[in-house]
C-alpha positions in Angstrom: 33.0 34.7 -104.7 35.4 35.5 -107.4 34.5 37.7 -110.0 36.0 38.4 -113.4 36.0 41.0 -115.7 36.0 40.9 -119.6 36.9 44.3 -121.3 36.0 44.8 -125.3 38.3 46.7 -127.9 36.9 49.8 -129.4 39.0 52.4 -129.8 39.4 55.1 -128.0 35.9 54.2 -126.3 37.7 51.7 -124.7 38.9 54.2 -122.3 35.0 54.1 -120.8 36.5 50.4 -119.8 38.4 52.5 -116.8 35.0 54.7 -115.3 33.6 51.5 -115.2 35.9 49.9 -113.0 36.5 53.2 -111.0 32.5 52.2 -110.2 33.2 48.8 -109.5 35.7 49.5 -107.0 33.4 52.0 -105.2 31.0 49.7 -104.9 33.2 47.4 -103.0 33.6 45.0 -106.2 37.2 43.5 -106.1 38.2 41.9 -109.7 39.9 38.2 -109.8 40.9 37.9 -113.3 40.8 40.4 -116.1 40.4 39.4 -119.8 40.9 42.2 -122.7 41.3 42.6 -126.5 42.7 45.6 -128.0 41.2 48.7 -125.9 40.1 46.3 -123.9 43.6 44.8 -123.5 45.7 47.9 -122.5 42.7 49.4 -120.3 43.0 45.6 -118.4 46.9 45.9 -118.3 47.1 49.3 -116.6 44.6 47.9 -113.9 46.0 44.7 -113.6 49.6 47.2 -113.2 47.9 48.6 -110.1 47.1 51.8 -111.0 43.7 53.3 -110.5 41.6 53.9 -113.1 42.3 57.9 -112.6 46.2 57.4 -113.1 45.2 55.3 -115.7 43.3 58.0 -117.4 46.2 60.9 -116.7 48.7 57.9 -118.3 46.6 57.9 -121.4 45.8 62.0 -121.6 50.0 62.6 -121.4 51.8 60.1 -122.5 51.3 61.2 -127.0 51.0 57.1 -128.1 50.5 58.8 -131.3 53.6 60.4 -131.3 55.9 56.9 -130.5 54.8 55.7 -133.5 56.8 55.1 -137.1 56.4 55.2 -140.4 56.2 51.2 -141.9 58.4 51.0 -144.7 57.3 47.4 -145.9 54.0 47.8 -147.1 52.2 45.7 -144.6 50.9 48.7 -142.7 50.9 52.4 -142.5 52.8 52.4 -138.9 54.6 50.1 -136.5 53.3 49.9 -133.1 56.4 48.3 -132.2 58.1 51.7 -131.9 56.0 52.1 -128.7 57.1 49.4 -126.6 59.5 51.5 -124.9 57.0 54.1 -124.2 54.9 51.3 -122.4 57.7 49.9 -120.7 57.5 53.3 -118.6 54.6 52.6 -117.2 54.6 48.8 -117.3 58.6 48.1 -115.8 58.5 44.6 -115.1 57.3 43.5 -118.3 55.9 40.6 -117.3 52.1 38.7 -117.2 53.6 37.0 -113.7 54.6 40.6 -112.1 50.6 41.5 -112.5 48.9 42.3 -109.3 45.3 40.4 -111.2 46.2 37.9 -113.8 45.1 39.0 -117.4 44.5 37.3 -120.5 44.8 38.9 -123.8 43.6 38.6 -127.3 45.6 38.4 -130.7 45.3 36.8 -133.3 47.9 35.1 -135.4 48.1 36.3 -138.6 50.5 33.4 -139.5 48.2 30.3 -138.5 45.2 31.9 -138.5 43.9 31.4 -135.1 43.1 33.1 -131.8 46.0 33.0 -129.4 45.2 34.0 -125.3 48.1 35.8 -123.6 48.9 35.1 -120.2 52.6 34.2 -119.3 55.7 35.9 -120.3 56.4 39.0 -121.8 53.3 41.5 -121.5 53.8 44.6 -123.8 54.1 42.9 -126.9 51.2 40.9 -126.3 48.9 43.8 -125.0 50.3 45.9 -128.3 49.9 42.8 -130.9 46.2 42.7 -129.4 45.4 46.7 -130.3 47.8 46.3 -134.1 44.9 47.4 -136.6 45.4 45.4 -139.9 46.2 48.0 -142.7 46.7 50.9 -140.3 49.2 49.1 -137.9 51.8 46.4 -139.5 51.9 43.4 -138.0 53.8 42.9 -134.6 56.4 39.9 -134.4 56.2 37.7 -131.1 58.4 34.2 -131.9 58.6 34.9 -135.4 55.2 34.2 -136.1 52.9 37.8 -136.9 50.1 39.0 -134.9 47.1 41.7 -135.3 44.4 42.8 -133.4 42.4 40.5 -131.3 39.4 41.8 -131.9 39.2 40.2 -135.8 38.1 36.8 -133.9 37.4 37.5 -130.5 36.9 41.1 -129.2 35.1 40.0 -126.0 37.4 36.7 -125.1 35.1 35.9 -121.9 35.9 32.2 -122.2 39.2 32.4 -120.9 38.3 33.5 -117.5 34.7 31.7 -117.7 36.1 28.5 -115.5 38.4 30.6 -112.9 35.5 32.6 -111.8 31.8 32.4 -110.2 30.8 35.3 -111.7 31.6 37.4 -115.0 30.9 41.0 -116.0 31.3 42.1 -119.7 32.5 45.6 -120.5 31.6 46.5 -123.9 32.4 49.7 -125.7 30.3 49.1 -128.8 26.6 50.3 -128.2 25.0 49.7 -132.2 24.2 53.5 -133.0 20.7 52.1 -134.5 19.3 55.8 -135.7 22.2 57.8 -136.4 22.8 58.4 -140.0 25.6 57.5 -142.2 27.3 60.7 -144.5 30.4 59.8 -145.1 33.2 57.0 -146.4 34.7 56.8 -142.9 30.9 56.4 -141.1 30.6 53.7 -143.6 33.6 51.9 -142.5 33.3 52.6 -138.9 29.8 51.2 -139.2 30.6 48.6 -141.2 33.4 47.2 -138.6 31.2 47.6 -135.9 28.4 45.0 -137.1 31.3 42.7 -138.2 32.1 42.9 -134.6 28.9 42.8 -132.7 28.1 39.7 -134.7 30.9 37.9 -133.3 30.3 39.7 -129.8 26.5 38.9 -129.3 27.3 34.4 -128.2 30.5 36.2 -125.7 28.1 38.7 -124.4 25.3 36.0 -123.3 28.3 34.0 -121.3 28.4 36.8 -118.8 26.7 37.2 -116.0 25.9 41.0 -116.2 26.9 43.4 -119.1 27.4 47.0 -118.8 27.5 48.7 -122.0 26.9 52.2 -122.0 24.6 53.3 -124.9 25.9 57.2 -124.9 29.0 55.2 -126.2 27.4 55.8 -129.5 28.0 59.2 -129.5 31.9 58.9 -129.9 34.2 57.2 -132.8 36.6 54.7 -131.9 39.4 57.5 -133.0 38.2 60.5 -130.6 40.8 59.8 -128.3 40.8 63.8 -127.6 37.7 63.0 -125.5 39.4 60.6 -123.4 37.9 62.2 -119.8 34.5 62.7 -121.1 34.0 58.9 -122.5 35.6 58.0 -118.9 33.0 59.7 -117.3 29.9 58.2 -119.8 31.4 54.6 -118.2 31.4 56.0 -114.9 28.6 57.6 -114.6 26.7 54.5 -116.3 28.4 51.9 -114.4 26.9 53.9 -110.9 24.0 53.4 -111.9 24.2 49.3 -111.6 24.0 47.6 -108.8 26.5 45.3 -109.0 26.5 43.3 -105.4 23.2 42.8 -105.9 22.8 41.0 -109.2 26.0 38.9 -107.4 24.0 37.9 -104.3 20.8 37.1 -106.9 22.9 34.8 -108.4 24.2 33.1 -105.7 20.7 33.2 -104.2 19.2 31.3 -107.2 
């Protein structure tokens, strides 16, 4: 049975994406085709790279994205995430969706058309960063001269484009609603405000998989704590252990 593996964006919660898989694998669950926006997108690359979700997590604690990062000089942005293509190309050599050892897919959206556009042939870093480019923080990345921003604005689960490859999808998702916590300042308000924007969009992808893990301690972090990269790893680990995977697999195929 093939089984396939949609990853959200979220920040720097995304990172929970890797203890999640790190879980999977333990439990014997081999991944056919990975699908990812933004967090969700980079997290899928790495794996789909071939490194384990702990030299994924080391790759993320040293390499200073941050600190790759520009000044944007045009008004369209605060930053270009271009400036860190040769950062990724480090870790990510070949540069190339075809060099993958598990095909991914990846979200952007083009800013140009307005539409959703799936990743999944050619070049990879551009793609993978164009799928994580903010609007207003990040300016938009160029790919064939047309502009491209985070996937997440349209589709920041994009389970459809593994849905007829596999028998069997699981959804990652980064974004527990934080129901009870209150809201104090012009950042929570924002924050909270992009997450329901999100979640309404997310709620028709999460009902195509098959089993969703979404951790709920999630809610605890913002999708900029990025200095807690190894504890939100562990909240998706630890969380993820605690699903049995194979058997909600052999339920379905017993049904």
């Amino acid at each position: 049975m093939k089984i396939g593996l949609a990853l959200s964006g979220g920040g720097a919660r995304g990172i929970a994406h890797l203890g999640v898989i790190k879980a999977l694998q333990e439990q014997g669950i081999a991944v056919h085709q990975l699908a990812g926006t933004s967090a969700g997108a980079i997290t899928g690359a790495l794996t789909a790279t071939g490194y384990t979700p702990d030299e994924s997590l080391k790759i993320i604690e040293s390499s200073s994205f941050v600190r790759h990062l520009r000044p944007a000089w045009n008004r369209m942005g605060l930053l270009r995430i271009d400036t860190a293509i040769d950062l990724y190309r480090k870790y990510m050599p070949k540069d190339s969706f075809e060099a993958l050892s598990i095909p991914l897919h990846v979200a952007a959206v083009n800013l140009t058309d307005g539409q959703l556009v799936i990743f999944d042939k050619g070049e990879l870093i551009r793609p993978v960063l164009a799928s994580c480019c903010l609007p207003g923080i990040f300016e938009p990345l160029l790919i064939n001269k047309k502009q491209y921003v985070d996937g997440g604005i349209l589709n920041n689960l994009p389970v459809e484009t593994i849905a007829g490859q596999v028998d069997f999808i699981i959804g990652s998702h980064c974004n527990p609603f934080p129901a009870h916590k209150p809201i104090r300042t012009a950042r929570g308000v924002i924050e909270r405000s992009l997450v329901l924007s999100v979640q309404s969009k997310t709620r028709e992808k999460l009902a195509q998989c098959n089993l969703v893990i979404e951790p709920p301690e999630l809610a605890r972090f913002s999708v900029t704590d990025i200095r807690h990269a190894r504890e939100i790893f562990q909240v998706g680990y630890r969380f993820a252990r605690t699903i049995r995977v194979a058997d909600a697999v052999t339920a379905l195929v017993s049904s």
